[in-house]
N, C-alpha and C positions, 0 to 999 in steps of 0.2 A: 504383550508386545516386547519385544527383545530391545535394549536400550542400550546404547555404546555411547561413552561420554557426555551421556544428554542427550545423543542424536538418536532418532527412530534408524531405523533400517530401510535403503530403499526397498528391498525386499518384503518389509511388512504389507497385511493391507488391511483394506477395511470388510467387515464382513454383517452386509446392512439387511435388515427385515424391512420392508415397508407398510404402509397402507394404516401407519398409525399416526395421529395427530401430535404433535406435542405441545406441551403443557408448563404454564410455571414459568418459574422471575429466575432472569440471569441478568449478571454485571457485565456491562462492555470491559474488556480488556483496551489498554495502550495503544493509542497509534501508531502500529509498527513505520510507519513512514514519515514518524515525528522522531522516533526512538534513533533511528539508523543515525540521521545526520546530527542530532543533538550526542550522541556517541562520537561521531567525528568531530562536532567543535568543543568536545573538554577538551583537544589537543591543544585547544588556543591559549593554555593556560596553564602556569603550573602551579596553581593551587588548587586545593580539591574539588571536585564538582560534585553533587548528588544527584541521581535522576530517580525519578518516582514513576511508579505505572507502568514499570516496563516491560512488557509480553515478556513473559517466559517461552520465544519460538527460536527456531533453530540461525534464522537469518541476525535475530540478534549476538549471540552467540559466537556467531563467524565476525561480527563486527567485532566485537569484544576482544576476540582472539588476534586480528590486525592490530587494535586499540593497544594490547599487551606487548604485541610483537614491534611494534614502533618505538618502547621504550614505558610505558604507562604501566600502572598497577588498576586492577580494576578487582572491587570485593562486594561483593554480597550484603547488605544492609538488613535484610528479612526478605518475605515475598516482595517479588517486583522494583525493588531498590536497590541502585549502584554508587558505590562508592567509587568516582577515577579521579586521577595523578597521574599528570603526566611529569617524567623524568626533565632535567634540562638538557640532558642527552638524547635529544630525539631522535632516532632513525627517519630517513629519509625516504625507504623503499618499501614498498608493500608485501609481503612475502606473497607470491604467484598462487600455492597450493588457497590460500583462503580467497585471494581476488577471483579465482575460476566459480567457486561458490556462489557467489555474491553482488550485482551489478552495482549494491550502494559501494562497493568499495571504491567507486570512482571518488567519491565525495571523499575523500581523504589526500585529494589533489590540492584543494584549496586551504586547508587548514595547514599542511606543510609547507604550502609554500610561504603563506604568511610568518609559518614559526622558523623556519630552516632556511623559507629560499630553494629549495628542492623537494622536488616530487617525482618520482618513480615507477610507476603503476602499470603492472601486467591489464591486460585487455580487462574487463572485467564479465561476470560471468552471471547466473539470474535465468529468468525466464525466458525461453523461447516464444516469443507471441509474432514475429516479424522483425523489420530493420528497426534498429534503434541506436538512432545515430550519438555519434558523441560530439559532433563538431561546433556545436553552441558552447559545451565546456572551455573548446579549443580557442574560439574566440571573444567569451568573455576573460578569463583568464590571460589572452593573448592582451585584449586592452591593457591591464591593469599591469603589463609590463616584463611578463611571461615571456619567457622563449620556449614554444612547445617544437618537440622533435619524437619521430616516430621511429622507431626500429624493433618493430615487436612489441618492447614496450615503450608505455609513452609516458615521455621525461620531461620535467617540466621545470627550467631553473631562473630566478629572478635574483638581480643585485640590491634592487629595492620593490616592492610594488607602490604605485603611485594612480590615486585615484582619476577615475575617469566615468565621462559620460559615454555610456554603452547600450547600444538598442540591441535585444535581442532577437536572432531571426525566429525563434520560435520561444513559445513559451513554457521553456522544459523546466521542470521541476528541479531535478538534480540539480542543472546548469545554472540555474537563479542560486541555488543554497552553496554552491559552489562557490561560485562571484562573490556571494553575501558575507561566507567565510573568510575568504578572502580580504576582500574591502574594510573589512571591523579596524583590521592593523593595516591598511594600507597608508599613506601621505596624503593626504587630502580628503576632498569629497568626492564619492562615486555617487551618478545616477545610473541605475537600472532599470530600463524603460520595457517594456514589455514580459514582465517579470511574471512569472509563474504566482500565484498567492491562495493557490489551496489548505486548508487546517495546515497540514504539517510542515510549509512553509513559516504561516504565521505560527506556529508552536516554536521553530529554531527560532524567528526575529525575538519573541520574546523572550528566550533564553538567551542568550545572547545581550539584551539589553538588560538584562539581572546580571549578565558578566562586568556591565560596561559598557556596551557598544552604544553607539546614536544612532539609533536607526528611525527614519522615519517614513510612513507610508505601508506600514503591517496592517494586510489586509487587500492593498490596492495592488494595481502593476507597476506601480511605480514607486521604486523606492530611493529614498536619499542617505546615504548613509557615510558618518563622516566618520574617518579612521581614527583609532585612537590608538596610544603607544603599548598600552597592556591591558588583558581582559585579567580578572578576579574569580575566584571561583563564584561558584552557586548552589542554590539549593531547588531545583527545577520539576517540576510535575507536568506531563506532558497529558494530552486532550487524549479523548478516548476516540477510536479506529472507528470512521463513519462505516469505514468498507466493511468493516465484521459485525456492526448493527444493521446495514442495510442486508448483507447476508442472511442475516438472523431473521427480518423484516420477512425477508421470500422466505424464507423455509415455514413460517409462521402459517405466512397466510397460503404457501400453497399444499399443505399438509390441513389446512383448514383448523389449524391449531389456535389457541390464547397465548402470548405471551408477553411479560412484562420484562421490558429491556434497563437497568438500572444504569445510572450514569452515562446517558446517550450522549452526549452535549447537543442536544437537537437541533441547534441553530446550523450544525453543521450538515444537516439531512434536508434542507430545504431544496436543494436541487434534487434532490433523490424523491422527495415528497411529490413534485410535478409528475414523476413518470412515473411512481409506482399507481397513482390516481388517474391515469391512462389505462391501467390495467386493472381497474376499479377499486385497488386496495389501498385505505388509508391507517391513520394510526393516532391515540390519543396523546396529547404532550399533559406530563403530569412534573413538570419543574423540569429538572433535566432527565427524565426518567420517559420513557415512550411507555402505553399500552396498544398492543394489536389484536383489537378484538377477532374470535370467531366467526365473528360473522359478515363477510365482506362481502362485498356486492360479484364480485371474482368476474367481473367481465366488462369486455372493451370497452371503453367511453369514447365514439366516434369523435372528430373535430366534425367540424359545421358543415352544413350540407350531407353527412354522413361517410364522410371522407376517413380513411382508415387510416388512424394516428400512427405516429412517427417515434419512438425513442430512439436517439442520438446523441452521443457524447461528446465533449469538449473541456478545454482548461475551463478551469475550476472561473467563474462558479458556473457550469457548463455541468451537465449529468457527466459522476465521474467516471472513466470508462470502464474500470477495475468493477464495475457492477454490473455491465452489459451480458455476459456471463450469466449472471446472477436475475436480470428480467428477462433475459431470452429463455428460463427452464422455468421460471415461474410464469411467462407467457403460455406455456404447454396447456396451464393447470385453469385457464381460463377464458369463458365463452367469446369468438371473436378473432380476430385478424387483427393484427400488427407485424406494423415494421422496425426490426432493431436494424441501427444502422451504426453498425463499431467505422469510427472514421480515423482513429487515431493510429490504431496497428492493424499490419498488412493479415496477423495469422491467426489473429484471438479468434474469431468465428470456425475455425476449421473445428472445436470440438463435438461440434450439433450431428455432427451424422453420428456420434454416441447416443445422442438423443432418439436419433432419426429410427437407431439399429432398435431403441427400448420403444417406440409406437409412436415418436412424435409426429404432428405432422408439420413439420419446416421444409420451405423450399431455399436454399442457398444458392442466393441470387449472384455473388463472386467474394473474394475475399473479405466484401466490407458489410454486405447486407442480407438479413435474411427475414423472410415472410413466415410468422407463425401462426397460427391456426388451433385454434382451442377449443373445449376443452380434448385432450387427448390421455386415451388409460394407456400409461405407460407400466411395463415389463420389466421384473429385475432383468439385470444383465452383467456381462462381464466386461470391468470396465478398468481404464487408465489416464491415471490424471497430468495431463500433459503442461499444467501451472497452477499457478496456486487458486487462482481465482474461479479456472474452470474444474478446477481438483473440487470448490464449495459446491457449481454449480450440481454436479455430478452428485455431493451427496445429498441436495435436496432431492434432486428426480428418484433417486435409489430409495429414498423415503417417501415420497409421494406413490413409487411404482408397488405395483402388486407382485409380491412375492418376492425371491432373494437375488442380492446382487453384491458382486464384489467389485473393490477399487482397487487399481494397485497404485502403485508406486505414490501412496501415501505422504512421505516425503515433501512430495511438493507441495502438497495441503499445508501439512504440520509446519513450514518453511513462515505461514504467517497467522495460523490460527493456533492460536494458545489451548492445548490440550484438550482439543477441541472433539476429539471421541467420549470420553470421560462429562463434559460438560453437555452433549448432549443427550446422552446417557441419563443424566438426571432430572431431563425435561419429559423424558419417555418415551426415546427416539432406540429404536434395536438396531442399535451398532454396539461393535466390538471391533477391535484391533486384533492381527495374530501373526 
């Protein structure tokens, strides 16, 4: 694979053999969506921060790169470890070329404006799955004392911020770690009442409260957190990526494979546990370490009356949606009918007719729901991975399918799974990159 600064080539692809099982112990990698925003609140500080566990993926990277460009040093500690310092010279504006990459670049709103008083931010950029609004940013930040103004891009300047109670109208990830960035140095006490509190929410509260902050309610929707004048550095290790062990989980079991998952943090897979045991597949908890045996029951478990179960996603602790993906290609591979029903984004389900074109049988009922039908022999095929998440789903089926299949635009895969050709490679999965 041809490698420029670290980055794959959108050009590369994958180049996958199927119809073989895999086999063998891997370590979860970082949770890339602990990593982003705990990268944006070393800003809040200018003494050194260290983060631990950090994916080596391309989206980290592009944060790293703003993190630098803002004024910060960021270095290399060994695998997966970062040293930042941030300058007292902060830049205020994000530079465009990395914000178009990257939609965490939003989250670098909140932690400027608490340090500066000013924020800058080109639209930001990420996955195409649907609409994805920003206007919960606009106005928690707007509480808290913001004047936001749009022109392209969106500026955002404050003389003080000053704590407030704030309902959120939806329960957006970013927009809670946003607020929350914010708030640490705000005047006062903020409530954030309807707050986002999936893992990598509670990953940043307690980084964050190892800076300094009071934050209380890590965990809940509601949090109370009261400002304080300066955060300290820290020494931080972030949770491992439920979304890249639940990944792991479907390829496992629909490849009909063993595998032992090391540092899962399990507790963080219990929503995902309900719905994978909808689709008859469960898995052993061995401390924080998963095993998913071989031999799963691999078929529908009706609800009562014989009623054809339902997988559906929501805020956390809600099946997380970044998986729907990920049960709708492992649905293919087993006996039975269900219903996925992606309720959060308008565009995530459009990648099944890829599925449709290798033997699946799905019917896509409209942008949000679609009816599968199992077991189905799927066919390599020629394929493109349109995000990151249906980029994994794509290489399970490519591996469950009979015979050869290519991915392209790779890219978007490698955007959140850490060298994730190589590491499958060693389970006994025939992929290659080229």
């Amino acid at each position: 694979m041809t490698v420029i600064s670290g980055y794959s080539s959108p050009m590369n692809k994958y180049l996958i053999e199927g119809g073989t099982p895999i086999r063998g112990t891997i370590r979860a990698s970082g949770n890339k969506n602990a990593a982003l925003p705990c990268i944006a609140a070393a800003l809040l500080t200018a003494e050194p921060v260290i983060l631990r566990n950090i994916p080596d993926i391309e989206d980290v990277q592009v944060m790293l790169e703003i993190y630098r460009a803002l004024g910060g040093a960021a270095d290399p500690l060994g695998p997966n470890a970062w040293r930042l310092c941030m300058s007292n010279s902060v830049q205020s504006r994000v530079p465009a070329e990395q914000a178009k990459k990257i939609r965490a670049s939003i989250l670098f709103a909140g932690p400027l404006l608490a340090r500066t008083g000013t924020a800058v931010l080109p639209p930001p950029g990420g996955d195409v799955i649907g609409r994805r609004r920003l206007d919960t940013h606009f106005l928690a930040l707007g509480e808290l004392g913001a004047k936001v103004t749009m022109n392209g891009d969106f500026s955002f300047c404050a003389k003080k911020l000053k704590g407030a109670d704030i309902f959120l109208d939806e329960a957006s990830v970013t927009a809670t770690e946003n607020a929350v960035m914010a708030a640490v140095l705000a005047q006062g006490e903020t409530i954030l009442t309807n707050a986002a509190a999936e893992p990598h929410v509670q990953d940043l509260c307690r980084m964050l409260t190892a800076m300094g902050a009071h934050i209380e309610g890590t965990g809940s929707n509601i949090l109370r957190i009261r400002g304080v004048k300066k955060l300290e550095g820290c020494d931080f290790s972030i949770g491992a990526d439920f979304m890249e062990v639940g990944s792991f989980i479907g390829l496992a079991a629909a490849t009909r494979g063993e595998l032992t998952i090391q540092g899962a943090r399990a507790g963080d897979l219990r929503p995902a546990k309900i719905a994978f045991a909808k689709l008859g597949i469960r898995w052993e908890q061995q401390g924080e370490d998963i095993r998913v045996s071989g031999k799963q029951k691999m078929a529908v478990n009706c609800d009562l009356g014989g009623m054809i179960p339902k997988i559906d996603d929501a805020p956390w602790p809600g099946f997380p949606p970044d998986l729907t993906s990920i049960v709708t290609v492992v649905a293919t591979q087993v006996k039975g009918t269900v219903l996925i029903h992606e309720k959060m984004f308008e565009s995530r389900m459009f990648f099944v007719d890829k599925l449709i074109a290798m033997g699946a049988r799905i019917v896509l009922c409209d942008p949000h729901r679609a009816v599968v039908t199992g077991p189905s022999e799927l066919t390599g095929s020629e394929l493109h991975s349109p995000d990151v998440r249906a980029g994994m789903a794509m290489i399970i089926a490519a591996l469950c399918a009979r015979g050869k299949s290519v991915i392209s635009n790779i890219y978007q895969i490698e955007r959140g799974y850490e060298n994730i050709a190589a590491r499958l490679s060693s389970l006994g999965a025939r992929i290659v990159s080229s």
